[in-house]
C-alpha positions as CSV (number, residue, x, y, z in Angstrom):
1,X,-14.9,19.1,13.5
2,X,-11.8,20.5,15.2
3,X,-8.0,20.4,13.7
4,X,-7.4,18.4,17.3
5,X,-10.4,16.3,16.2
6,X,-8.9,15.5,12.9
7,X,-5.3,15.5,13.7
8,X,-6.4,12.4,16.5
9,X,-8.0,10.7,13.7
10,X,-5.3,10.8,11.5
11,X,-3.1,9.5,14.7
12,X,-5.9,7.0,14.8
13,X,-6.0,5.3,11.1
14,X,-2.7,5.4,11.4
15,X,-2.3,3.2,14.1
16,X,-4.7,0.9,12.3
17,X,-2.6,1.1,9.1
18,X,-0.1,-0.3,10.8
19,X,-1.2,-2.8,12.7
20,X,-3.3,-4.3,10.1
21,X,-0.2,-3.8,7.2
22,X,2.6,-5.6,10.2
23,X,-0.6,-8.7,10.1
24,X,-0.8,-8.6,6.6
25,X,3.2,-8.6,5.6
26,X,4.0,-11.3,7.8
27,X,1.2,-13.6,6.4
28,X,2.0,-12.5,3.0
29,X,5.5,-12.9,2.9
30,X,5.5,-16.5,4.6
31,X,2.4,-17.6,2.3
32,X,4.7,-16.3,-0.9
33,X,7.2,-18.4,0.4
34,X,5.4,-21.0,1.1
35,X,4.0,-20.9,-2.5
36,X,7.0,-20.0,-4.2
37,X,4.6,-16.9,-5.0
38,X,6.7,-13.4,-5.9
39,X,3.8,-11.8,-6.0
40,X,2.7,-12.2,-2.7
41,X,6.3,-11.7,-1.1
42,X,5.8,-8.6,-3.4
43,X,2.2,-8.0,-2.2
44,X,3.7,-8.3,1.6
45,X,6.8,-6.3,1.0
46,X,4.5,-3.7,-0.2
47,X,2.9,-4.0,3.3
48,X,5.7,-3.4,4.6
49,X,6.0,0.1,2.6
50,X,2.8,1.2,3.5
51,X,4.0,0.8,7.4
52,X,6.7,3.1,6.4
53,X,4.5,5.6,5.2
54,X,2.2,5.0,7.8
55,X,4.8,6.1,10.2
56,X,6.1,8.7,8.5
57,X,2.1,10.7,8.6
58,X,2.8,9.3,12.4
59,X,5.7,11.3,12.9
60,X,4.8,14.3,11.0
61,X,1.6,14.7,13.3
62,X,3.4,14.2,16.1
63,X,4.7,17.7,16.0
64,X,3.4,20.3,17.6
65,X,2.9,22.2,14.2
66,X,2.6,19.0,11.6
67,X,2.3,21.0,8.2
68,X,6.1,22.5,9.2
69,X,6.9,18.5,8.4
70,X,4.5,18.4,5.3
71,X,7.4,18.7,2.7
72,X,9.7,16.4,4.3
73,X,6.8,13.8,4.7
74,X,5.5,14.2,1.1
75,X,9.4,13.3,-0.3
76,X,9.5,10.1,2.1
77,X,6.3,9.2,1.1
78,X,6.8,9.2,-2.7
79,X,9.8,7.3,-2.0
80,X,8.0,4.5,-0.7
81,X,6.0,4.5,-3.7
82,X,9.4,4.4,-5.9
83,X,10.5,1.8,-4.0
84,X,7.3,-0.7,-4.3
85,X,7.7,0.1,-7.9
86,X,11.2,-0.9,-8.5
87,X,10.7,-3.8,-6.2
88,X,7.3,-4.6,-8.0
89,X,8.5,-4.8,-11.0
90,X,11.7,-6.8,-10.8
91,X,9.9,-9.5,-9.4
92,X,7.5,-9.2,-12.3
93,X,10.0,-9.6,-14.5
94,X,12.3,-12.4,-12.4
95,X,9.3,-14.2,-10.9
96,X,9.6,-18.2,-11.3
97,X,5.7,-19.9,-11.5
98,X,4.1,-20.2,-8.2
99,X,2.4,-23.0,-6.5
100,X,-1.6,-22.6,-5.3
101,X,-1.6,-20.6,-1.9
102,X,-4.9,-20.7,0.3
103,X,-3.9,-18.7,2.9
104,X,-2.4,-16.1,-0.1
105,X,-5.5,-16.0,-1.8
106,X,-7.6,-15.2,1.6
107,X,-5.2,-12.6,3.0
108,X,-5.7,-10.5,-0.3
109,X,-9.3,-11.0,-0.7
110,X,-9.7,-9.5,3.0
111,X,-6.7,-6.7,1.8
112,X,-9.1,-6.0,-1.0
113,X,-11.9,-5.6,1.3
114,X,-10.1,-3.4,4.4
115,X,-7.4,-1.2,2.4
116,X,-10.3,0.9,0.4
117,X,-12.5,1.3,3.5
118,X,-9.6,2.7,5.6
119,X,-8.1,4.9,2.2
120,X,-11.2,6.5,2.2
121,X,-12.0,7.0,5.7
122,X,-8.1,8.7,5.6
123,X,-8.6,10.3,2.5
124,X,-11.4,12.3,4.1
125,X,-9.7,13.2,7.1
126,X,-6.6,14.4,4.6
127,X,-9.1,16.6,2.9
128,X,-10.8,18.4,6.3
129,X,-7.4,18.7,7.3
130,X,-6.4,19.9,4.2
131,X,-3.1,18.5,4.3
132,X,-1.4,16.9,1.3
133,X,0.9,14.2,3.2
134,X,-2.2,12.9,4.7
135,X,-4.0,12.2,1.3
136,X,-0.9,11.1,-0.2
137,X,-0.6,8.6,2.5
138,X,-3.9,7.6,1.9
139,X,-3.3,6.4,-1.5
140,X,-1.0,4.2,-0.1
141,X,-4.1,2.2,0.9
142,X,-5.5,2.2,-2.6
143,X,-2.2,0.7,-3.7
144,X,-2.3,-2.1,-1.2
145,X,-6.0,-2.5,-2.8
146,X,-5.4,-2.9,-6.1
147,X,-2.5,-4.8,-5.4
148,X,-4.3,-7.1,-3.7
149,X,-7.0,-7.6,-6.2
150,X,-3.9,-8.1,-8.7
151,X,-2.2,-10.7,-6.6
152,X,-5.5,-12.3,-5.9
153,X,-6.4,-12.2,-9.9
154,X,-3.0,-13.8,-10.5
155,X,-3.3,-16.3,-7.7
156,X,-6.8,-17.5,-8.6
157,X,-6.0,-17.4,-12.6
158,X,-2.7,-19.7,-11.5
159,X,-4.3,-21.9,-9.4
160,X,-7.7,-22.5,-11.9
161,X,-5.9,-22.0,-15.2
162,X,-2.6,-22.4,-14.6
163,X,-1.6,-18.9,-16.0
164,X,2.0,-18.1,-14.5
165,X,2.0,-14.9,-16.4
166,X,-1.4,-13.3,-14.9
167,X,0.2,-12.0,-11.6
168,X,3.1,-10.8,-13.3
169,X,1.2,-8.2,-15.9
170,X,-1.0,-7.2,-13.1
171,X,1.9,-6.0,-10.9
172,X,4.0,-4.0,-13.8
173,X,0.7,-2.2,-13.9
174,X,0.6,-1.7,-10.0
175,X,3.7,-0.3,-10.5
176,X,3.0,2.0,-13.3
177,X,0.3,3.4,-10.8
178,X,2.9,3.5,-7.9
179,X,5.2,5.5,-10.2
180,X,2.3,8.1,-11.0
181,X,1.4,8.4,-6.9
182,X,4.7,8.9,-5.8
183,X,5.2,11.8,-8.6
184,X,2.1,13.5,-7.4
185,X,3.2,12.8,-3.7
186,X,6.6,15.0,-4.7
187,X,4.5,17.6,-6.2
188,X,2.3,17.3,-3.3
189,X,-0.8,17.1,-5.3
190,X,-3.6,16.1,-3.4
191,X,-6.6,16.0,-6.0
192,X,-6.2,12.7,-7.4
């Protein structure tokens, strides 16, 4: 496949990344409120990031020559990652018990479904391309996955069990991971 090809694709996923991520905030963050849930304003929030860095592999292929923008675009997107970690765990660790939350627990199931299709997909792309931002933006997707099995986990475990906690543990770990990606982004280390 050509770089063109490839570079379109990326242009492509993108653009899907973002539209679905916009979607997916907005829901999230009224739900949370609705629900009184800091996970999910947490979980849309870090929709909200992944648009950033979604834009930020937009702009940097936008160029006429993108890998001139690779290093620039590898420092912005690690400091997404910082950012959703910071946020993620502070409202871990301020969080008040939240309320059952239909519409919470169905945006994050479908999150959980869409995010690791599309990482992969973009992942792939990354690695033909060979370029580093690319894959690093990619585990952006795998974040919004796992966070939204977490916030789903700690939804259903609050709304059967009434576990306050559940969401809580499951996003300091989220975080831990987002901590790890965005070091790797700044590295630029593609592998993992």
């Amino acid at each position: 496949m050509s770089t063109k090809t490839l570079q379109a694709r990326v242009r492509l996923i993108v653009g899907i990344a973002i539209a679905w991520n916009v979607v997916e905030a907005a829901i999230s963050i009224w739900a949370g409120h609705e629900a009184s849930s800091a996970a999910l304003i947490g979980f849309g929030l870090d929709s909200t990031v992944e648009v950033l860095s979604a834009a930020v592999v937009a702009w940097q292929f936008s160029a006429p020559d993108p890998e001139q923008r690779e290093a620039v675009a590898l420092k912005l997107i690690a400091g997404c990652f910082f950012l959703l970690a910071f946020y993620v765990t502070f409202e871990a660790l301020t969080s008040q018990p939240a309320q059952h939350s239909t519409i919470g627990i169905t945006i994050t199931a479908l999150s959980a479904i869409v995010m690791p299709a599309l990482a992969l997909w973009q992942r792939r792309t990354g690695q033909a391309l060979g370029s580093a931002s690319v894959i690093a933006d990619s585990k952006q997707r795998l974040i919004c996955a796992m966070l939204s099995v977490a916030t789903l986990a700690g939804l259903v475990l609050n709304s059967l069990f009434g576990w306050h906690w559940a969401d809580s543990v499951a996003a300091l770990i989220i975080a831990a991971f987002a901590v790890r990606e965005g070091i790797e982004a700044l590295r630029g280390d593609p592998c993992c």
